[in-house]
C-alpha positions in Angstrom: 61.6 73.9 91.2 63.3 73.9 87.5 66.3 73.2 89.9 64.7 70.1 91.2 63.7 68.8 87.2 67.1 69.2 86.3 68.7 67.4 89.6 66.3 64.4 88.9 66.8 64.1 84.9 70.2 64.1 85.3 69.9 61.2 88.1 67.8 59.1 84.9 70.5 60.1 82.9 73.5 58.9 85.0 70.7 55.6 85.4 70.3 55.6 81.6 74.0 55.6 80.8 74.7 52.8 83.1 72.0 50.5 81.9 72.6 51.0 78.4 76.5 50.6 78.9 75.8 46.9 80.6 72.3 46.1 78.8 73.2 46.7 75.4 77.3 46.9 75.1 78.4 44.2 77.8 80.5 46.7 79.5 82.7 47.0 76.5 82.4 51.2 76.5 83.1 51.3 80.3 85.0 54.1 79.8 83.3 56.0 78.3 80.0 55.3 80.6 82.3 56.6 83.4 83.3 59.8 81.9 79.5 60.5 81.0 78.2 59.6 84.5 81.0 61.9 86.3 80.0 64.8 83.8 76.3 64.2 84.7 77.2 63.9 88.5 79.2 67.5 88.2 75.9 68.4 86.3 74.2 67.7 89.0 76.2 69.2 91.9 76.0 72.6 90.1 72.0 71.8 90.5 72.2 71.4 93.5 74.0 74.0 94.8 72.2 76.5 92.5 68.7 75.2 94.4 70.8 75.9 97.5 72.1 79.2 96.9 68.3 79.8 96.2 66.8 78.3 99.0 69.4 80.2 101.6 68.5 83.8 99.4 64.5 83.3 99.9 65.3 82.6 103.6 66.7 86.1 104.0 
C-alpha cells in the first residue's frame, strides 16, 4: 500500500509541476518543468515496479 501513496503523490506532483509551469510562469521554465516531470515519472516507475516485485513475492 505505501507503494500505492507514493505512485499517486508523485502523479499530483508531475500534475502540480505542470500547472504551476503554465498557470503561474506562462511556460517561460518549460524546461525545467520537463526535467522535474521525467524525474517524477522515473520516481514513479521504481514505485511501480517495487509494488510489483511485491505483489509477484506474496503470490509465491
Amino acid at each position: 500500500m505505501n507503494q500505492l501513496k507514493g505512485l499517486y503523490i508523485s502523479l499530483i506532483l508531475i500534475m502540480f509541476v505542470n500547472l504551476a509551469n503554465f498557470s503561474f510562469f506562462d511556460g517561460d521554465y518549460s524546461g525545467i518543468a520537463t526535467m522535474l516531470t521525467v524525474i517524477l515519472f522515473i520516481i514513479a516507475t521504481l514505485f511501480y515496479i517495487n509494488a510489483s516485485h511485491r505483489m509477484k513475492d506474496a503470490g509465491q
